[in-house]
C-alpha positions in Angstrom: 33.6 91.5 147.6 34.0 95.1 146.1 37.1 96.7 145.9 37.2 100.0 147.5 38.0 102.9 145.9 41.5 104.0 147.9 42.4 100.1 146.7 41.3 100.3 143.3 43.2 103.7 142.8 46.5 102.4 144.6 46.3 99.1 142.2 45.9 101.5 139.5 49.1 103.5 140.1 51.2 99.9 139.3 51.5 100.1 136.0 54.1 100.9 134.3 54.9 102.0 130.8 51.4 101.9 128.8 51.0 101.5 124.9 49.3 103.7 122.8 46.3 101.5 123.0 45.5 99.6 126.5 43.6 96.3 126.3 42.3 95.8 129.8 40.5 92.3 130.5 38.5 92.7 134.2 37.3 89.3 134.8 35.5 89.8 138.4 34.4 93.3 137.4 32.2 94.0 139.8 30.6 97.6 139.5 34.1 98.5 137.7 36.1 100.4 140.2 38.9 98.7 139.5 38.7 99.7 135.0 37.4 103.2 136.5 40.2 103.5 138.7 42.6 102.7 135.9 40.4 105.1 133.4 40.7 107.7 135.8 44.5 107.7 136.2 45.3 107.7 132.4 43.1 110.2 131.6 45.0 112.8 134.1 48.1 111.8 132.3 47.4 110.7 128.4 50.8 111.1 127.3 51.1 108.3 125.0 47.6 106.5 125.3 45.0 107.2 122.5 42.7 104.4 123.6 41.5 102.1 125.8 39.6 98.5 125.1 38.2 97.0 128.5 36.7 93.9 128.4 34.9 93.2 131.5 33.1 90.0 133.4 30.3 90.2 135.7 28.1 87.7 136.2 25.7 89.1 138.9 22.7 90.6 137.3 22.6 93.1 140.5 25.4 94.4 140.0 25.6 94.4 136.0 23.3 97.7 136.2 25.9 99.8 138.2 29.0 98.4 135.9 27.2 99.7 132.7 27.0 102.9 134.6 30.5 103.1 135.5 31.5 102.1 132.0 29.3 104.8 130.5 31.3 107.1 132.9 34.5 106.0 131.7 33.7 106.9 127.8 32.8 110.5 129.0 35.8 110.7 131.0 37.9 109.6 128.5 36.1 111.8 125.5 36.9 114.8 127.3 41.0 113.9 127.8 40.7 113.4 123.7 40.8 109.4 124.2 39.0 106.7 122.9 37.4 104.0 125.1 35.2 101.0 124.3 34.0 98.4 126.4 32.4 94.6 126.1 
């Protein structure tokens, strides 16, 4: 199933304490609400994060489309709070 946005942003307020460079493994990625989610959150608040590494798993071809979207999203995102982001 997808997560839901509310969800994904409520699992994204758990962390705690984040390094200056976040590697993030998403292994049932889905269309990547839960990375964009996390992405989203960080970037209103970069204090000590300069980049972030997401690797992400998603083996339905439907769905792989939307993920490279939200990824794509995320690097803007991220390039306009000053942060790096890469994804695999």
């Amino acid at each position: 199933f997808l997560t839901p946005a509310p969800v994904a942003d409520f699992m994204a307020s758990l962390f705690g304490p984040l390094p200056e460079t976040v590697r993030l493994l998403d292994a049932g990625a889905g269309a990547g609400a839960l990375t964009a989610a996390f992405v989203s959150r960080v970037c209103k608040q970069p204090d000590t994060v300069h980049a972030i590494d997401a690797t992400l798993f998603e083996r339905d071809p439907f769905i792989q489309g939307a993920l490279l979207m939200a990824m794509q999203g995320c690097q803007q995102v991220c390039a306009q709070a000053g942060l790096r982001f890469t994804f695999t």
